[in-house]
N, C-alpha and C positions, 0 to 999 in steps of 0.2 A: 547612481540612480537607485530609488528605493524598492526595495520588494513586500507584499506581503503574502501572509500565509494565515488562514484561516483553522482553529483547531477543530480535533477531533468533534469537540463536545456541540459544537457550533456557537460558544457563547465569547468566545474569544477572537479578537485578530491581532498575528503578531505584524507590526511595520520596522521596518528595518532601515535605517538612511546611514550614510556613513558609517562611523562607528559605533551607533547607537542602537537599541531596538526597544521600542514602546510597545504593550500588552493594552490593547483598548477592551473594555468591555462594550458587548455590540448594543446591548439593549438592558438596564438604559445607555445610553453611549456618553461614556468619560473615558480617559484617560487610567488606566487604572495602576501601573508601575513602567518606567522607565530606567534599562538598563546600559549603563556607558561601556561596551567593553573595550575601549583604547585605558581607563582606568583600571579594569578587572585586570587588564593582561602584565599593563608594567606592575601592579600592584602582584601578578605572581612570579614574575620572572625578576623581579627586585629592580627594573628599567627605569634607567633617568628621565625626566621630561625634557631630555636635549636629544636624545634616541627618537627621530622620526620612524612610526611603525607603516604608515600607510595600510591601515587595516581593511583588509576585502574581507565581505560577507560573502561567500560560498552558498549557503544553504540554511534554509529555517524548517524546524522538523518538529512538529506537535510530539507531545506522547500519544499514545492508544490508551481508549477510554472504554467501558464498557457503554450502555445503550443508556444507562440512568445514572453516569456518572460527567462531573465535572473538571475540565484538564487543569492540572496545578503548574504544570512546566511543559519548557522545551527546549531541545538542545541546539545551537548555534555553529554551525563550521565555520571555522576565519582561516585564510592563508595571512600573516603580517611579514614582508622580506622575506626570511628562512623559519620561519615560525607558525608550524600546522597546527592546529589541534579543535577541538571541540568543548564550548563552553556550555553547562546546562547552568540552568535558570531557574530556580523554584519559588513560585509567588505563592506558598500556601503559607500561613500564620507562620509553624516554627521556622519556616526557609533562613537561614544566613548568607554568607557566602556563595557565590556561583561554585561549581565544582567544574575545573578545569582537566579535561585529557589532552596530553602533551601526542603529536604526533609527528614521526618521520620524515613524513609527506603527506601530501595535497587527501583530503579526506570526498569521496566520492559522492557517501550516500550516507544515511544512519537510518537503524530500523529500530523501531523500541520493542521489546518484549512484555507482554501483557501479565499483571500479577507481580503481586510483592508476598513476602513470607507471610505466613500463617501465623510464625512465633512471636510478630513484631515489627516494622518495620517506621522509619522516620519517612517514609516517602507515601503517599498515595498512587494507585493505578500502575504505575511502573518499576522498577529500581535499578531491570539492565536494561541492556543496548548494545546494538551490536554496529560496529564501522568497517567500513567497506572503502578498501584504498583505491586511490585513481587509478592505478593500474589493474587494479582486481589482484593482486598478489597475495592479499590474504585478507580477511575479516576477525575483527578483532571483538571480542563478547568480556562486555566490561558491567560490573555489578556497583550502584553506589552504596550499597550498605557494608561493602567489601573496600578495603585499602588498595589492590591490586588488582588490574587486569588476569581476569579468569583463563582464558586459551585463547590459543587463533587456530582458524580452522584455514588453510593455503587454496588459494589458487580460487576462489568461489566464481562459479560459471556465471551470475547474474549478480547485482548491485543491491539484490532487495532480501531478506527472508522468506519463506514458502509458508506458511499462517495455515494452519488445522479451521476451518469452519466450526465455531459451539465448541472449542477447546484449546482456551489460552493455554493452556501447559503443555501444548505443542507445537511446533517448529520445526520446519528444516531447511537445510543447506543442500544445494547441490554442488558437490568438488572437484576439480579434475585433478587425477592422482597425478604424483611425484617423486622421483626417486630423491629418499631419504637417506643418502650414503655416509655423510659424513654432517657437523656443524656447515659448513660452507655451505654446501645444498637446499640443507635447511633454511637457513638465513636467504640465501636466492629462490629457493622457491624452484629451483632447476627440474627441467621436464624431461626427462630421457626415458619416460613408456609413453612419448605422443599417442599410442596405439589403443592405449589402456583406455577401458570407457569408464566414466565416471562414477565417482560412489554419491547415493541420494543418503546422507547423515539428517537424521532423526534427534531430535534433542527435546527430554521433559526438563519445562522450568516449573523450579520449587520456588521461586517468588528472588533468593536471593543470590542464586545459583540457578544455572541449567548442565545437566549430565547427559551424555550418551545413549540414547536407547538401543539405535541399532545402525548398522552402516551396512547398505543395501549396493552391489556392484550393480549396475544396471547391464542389462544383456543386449546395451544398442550404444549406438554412438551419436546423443541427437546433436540436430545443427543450433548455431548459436541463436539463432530466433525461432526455438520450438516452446509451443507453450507449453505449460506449466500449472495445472489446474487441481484443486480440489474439488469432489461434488460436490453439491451443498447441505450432505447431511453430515461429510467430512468422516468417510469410508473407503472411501476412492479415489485415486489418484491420475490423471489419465496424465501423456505427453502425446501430443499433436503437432506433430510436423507435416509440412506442406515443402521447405523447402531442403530437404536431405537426396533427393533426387527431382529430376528435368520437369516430370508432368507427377501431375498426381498426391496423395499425403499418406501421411504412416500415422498410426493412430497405436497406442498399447495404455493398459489399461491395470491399474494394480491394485489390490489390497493395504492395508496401512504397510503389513509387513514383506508383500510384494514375495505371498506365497501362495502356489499355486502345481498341487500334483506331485512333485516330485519332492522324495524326503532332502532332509536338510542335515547338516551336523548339529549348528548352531542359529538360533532364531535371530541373534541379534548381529550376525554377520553372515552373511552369502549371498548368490547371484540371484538377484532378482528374478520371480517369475512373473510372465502378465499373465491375470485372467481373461484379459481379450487383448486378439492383436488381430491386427487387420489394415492389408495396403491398399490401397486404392491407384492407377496408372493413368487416370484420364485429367486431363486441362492440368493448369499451371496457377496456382495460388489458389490456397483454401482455409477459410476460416470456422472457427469449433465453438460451440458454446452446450452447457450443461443443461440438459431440462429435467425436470422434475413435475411428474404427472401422476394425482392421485400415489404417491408413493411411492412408484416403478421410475425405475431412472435410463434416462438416454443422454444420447450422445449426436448432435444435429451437427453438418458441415455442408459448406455451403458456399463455391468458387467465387473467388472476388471479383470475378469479371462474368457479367452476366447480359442477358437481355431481358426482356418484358416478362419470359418463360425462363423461371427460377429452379434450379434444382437444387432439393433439400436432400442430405445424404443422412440415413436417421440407423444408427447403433443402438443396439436394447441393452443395457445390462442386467434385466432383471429376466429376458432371455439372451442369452449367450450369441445360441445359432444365428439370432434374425439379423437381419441389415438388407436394408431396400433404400430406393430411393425416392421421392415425392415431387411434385413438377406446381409452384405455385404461378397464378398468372396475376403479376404485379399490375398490368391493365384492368383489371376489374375489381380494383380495392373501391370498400364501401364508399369511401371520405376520402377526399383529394381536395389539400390545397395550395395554390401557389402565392410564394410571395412575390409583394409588388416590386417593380424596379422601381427606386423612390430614393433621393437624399434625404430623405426625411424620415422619422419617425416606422421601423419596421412594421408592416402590415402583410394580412394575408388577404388570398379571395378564394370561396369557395368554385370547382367548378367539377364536372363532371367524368371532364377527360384526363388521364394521366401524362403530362409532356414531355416527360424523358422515353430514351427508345433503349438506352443500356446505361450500365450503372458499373462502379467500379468501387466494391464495398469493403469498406475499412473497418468496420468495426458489425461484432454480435454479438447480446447481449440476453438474458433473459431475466424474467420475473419472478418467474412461479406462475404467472397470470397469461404475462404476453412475451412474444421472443421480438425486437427490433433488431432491426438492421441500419446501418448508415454508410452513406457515400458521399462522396466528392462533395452531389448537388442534390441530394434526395435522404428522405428519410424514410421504409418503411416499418409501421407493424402489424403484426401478426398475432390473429387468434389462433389456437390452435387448442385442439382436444382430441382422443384419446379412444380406442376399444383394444383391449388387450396389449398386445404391441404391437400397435396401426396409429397411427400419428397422422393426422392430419391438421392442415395448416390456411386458414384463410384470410385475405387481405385484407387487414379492417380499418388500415388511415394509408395512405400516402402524401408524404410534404415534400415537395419541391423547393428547396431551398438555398443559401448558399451552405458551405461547409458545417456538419457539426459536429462540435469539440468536444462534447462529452452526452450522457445518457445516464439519467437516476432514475429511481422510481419513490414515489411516497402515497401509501396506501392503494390506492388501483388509479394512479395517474401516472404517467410518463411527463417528466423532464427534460427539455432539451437546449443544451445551450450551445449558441452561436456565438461572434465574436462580435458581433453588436446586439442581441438580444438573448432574452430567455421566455422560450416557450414553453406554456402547459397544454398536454394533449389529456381530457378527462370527459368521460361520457359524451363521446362521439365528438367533441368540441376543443377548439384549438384558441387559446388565448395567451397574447403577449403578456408577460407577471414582468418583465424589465428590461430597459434599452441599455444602448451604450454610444455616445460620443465619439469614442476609442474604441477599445478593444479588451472585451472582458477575457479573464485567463483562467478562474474557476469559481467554483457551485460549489454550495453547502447547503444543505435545505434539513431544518429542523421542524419539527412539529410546535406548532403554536396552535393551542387548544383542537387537537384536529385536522389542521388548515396548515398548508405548506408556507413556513416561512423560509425568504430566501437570501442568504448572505452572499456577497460575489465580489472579487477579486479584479481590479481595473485596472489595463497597462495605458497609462498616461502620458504624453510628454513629459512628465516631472517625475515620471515613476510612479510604480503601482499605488492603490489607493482599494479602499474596500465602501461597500454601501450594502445595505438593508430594504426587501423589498417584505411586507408583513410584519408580525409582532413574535418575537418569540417570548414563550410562556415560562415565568419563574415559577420552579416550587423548591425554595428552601425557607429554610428555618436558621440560616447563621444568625447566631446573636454575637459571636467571637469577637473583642476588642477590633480586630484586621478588618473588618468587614464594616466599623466604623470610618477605617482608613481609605477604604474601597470607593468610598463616594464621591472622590476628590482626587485630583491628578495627581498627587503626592511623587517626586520622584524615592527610588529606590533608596539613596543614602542620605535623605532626610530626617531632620530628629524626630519628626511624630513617628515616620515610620519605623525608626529605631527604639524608641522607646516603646511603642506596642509590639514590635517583638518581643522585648526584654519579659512584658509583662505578660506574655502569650507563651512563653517556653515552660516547659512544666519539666519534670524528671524522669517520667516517662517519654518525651521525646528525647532528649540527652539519651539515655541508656540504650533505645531502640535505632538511635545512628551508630550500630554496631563494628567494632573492628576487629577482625576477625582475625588471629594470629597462625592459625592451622594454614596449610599449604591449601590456595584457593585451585588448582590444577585440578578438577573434579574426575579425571581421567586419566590414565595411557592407554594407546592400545596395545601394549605388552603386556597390560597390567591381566593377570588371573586368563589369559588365552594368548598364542601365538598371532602376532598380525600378519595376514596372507600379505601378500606382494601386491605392491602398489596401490595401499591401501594409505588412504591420507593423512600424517600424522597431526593431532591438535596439540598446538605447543604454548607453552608460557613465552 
């Protein structure tokens, strides 16, 4: 059954069926490259076409774009019989060849890292990547401007990388040490300081390469579903746990380099200090989100299980001391409305009563503008403003709905999508922008002139499929041979499309697909300091 995946930029969907994956351009919508990887794979493993592969697609994974950029590629996970790896794809003009990573085992996740070198590179927007084994056993940070796999970093607590806000050239890992006694260990990954709490590893990428900044022991042991947040001016770092003990949440709070008071030896290794910590003992699951008001930064939580009388728990960081609590009365939002019970076509109706009595909220989210909440059967949000560090919060829509799957925002409108429709909530007003038959799976919403356009993701009986609700807005200028090719379904091993690359390669792209002969290992931690104990080793 096929999947799709919409990219970064929003101009792109990738469709995946069997062993294939097709790149559609959304608007205008053609066909724009088709890629076979049952050919790609015997064609690098030197396989007969008598060797059945049975190839499964695992995973489609845009690269990261900037806000006015356009995606050139994306990488592809396959399991075939005994054969892992990850295939990336590059549709820009010089692209040739897929570039294949061979892997061990089953591949989990892949996260792109943002930025390509300053001196040069063959690639746009991207050039590493980091892969994340099904086991979690270790993460691997692979460069394609480079011939070899850079490092792996063991044991990574989570499938995804931690992303700096307003600063691609930074990243982290979170790792759980391992004793590093011999080859054998290493290669296993063997844990014998369970006890040990984990190091938050820091990494600046220089475009073709990412190095070490600093490896921070963390002074707590969180549980494996504590969040993991940046603020949004990407200063602060907070961890939020609700479930590390029976009632209640643990909140700590840190600087980039997670120093605070007390001197150090070394900046770029030791125990993490928080600048705020703070536990809280009452009720049983609790959710965190960042806010940002006039400049002063908090920190709002907020029990998943509530009734009509809400309580908001509001942390200052821009005062230390304060934390109090705030009590909203979700019965008295301005805007209430309910959807109809209907086979038909999703509709709401305005009315004046609120019909849920308690709510069981899954997700918090904020703006900058407005902070929503979502549950089971409810959506609500929330104005909220500000005197000093006094926060308060007033009900300004509530939706009665069924479940909702996701929360955007685009300009001062809220987004909301369900699994048969998409709602817009804008200027006190709630309208339907797209249904669904089936069952939509995700939202991309681009700017078209202004105006939200909306690309979406549809699980089908025949397998996912993608649709377009608005226009989105071209501004380019390619006049490149390739973008003659563009207009037309042309598959990838096609002669036009081979001969406009032929004619599209210049010497500067040749020379800038670099290969790098120096030892790509950008680190040890023995290297120029001693490594403390149980401090995680990144290995070739």
């Amino acid at each position: 059954m096929g999947q799709a995946a919409i990219s970064h930029c929003g101009h792109y969907v990738a469709l995946a069926e069997s062993a294939a994956v097709s790149i559609h351009r959304i608007s205008p919508s053609f066909q724009l490259r088709h890629f076979d990887l049952d050919r790609d794979i015997r064609r690098h493993y030197n396989l007969s076409l008598l060797i059945g592969l049975n190839i499964s697609i695992t995973g489609i994974y845009w690269e990261s774009v900037k806000s006015s950029e356009q995606s050139t590629k994306l990488a592809v996970s396959i399991n075939a019989k005994d054969i892992y790896g990850v295939l990336i794809y590059d549709f820009s003009p010089n692209a040739s060849n897929p570039v294949v990573i061979e892997s061990e085992s089953a591949i989990e996740s892949v996260s792109w890292l943002l930025g390509v070198s300053k001196e040069g590179s063959a690639y746009k927007n991207c050039s590493q990547l980091v892969l994340f084994d099904h086991l979690r056993l270790e993460a691997r940070v692979y460069s394609l401007d480079c011939t070899r796999m850079l490092f792996t970093i063991p044991k990574p607590v989570a499938s995804s990388v931690i992303m700096r806000p307003h600063n691609d050239q930074f990243w982290s890992i979170l790792s759980i040490p391992y004793f590093s006694k011999n080859s054998t260990s290493r290669s296993i990954s063997v844990d014998l300081q369970a006890d040990n709490h984990p190091y938050l590893l820091h990494f600046k990428n220089t475009g073709s390469r990412s190095t070490l900044l600093a490896s921070l022991a963390l002074d707590h042991q969180p549980s494996s579903s504590a969040e993991i947040k940046w603020d949004p001016t990407g200063n602060w770092i907070s961890f939020f746990d609700s479930n590390d003990s029976i009632f209640g949440y643990s909140l700590r709070v840190y600087n980039t380099l997670a120093l605070h008071g007390n001197s150090i030896d070394d900046l770029a290794d030791h125990m993490a200090q928080a600048t705020l910590y703070h536990t809280h003992d009452k009720k049983n699951g609790w959710l965190s989100s960042w806010l940002v008001l006039d400049g002063l930064l908090f920190i709002a939580a907020t029990p998943t299980n509530s009734s009509k009388s809400l309580e908001i728990r509001i942390h200052s960081l821009s005062f230390l001391s304060i934390r109090y609590s705030v009590t909203v009365n979700v019965g008295k939002s301005e805007n209430v409305w309910v959807q109809e019970s209907s086979d038909e076509q999703a509709s709401y109706r305005r009315t004046d009563v609120c019909p849920e009595d308690s709510f069981k909220w899954s997700n918090f989210k904020d703006s900058g503008d407005r902070s929503v909440l979502t549950s089971d059967n409810s959506v609500l949000i929330l104005r909220r403003q500000h005197h000093d560090a006094i926060v308060k919060f007033e009900p300004e829509a509530f939706i009665s709905s069924v479940r909702c799957l996701d929360v955007q925002f685009f300009n001062n409108s809220v987004a909301l999508l369900f699994h048969d429709h998409v709602a817009l909530y804008e200027n006190e007003t709630l309208s339907i922008k797209a249904t669904s038959r089936y069952s939509l799976v995700e939202l991309k919403i681009t700017d078209a002139l202004g105006s939200p356009a909306f690309t979406l993701t549809e699980q089908t009986p025949e397998g996912q499929t993608w649709m377009q609700k608005g226009q989105v807005s071209e501004e380019t200028n390619d006049d490149s041979s390739m973008s003659i090719a563009d207009k037309f379904s042309y598959k990838e091993d096609s002669k036009v499309v081979n001969l406009l690359k032929e004619v599209q390669k210049s010497e500067w792209g040749r020379a800038a697909r670099r290969r790098l002969s120096e030892d790509t290992d950008t680190f040890h931690l023995n290297y120029k300091r001693k490594k403390p104990p149980g401090l995680p080793e990144l290995q070739r």
